[in-house]
N, C-alpha and C positions, 0 to 999 in steps of 0.2 A: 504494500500500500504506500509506503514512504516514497519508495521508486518513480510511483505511479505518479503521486502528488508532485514529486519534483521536476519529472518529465513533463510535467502537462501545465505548471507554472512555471517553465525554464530556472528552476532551481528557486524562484521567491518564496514559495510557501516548504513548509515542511511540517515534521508531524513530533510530538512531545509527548513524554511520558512523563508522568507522576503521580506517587501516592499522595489519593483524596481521602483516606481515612485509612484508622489503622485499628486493631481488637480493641475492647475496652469490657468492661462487665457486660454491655448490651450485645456487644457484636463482635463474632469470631472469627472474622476476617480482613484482612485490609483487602482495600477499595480502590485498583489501579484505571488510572483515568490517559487513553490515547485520546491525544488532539491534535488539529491542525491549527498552526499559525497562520492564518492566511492575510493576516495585513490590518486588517481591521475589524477582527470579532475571533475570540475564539472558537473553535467549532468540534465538540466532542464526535470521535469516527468509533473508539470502542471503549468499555468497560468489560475489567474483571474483578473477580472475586479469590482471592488466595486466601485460602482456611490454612492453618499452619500444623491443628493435631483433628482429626490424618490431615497431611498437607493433601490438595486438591486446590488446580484451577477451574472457574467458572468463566461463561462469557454474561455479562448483566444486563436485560435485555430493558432497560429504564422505560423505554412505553408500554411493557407488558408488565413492569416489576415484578422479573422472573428470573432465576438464574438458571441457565442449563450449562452440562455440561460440555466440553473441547471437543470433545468428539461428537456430538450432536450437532454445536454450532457451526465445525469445520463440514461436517456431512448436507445441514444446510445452506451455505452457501457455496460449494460444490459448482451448483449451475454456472 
């Protein structure tokens, strides 16, 4: 995806990662947030979910507030 974004803004835009949240009493995962810099508005492209005990990633589907897993999300978008 990074590739893709640089290629098709001749290298302006690009894509960022960082942790949006981290375990706390309420929540067993941190909260890894991809985005694109595109100049003038941030724009989230994915969320995951990393649980640390058992460790597992999620993909976090925030308009369905869902999380499925890597292999599900990799299978659907496949096409």
């Amino acid at each position: 995806m990074s590739a893709k974004i640089k290629r098709e803004t001749n290298g302006k835009h690009h894509l960022l990662v960082y942790v949006d949240g981290r375990p706390s009493k309420e929540v067993s995962y941190y909260k890894i947030k991809v985005w694109e810099d595109n100049g003038d508005t941030d724009v989230t492209i994915f969320e995951f979910l990393v649980y640390t005990n058992p460790f597992e990633i999620k993909y976090y589907d925030s308009a369905n507030d869902s999380a499925i897993s890597l292999a599900k999300w990799r299978k659907r978008n496949e096409k």
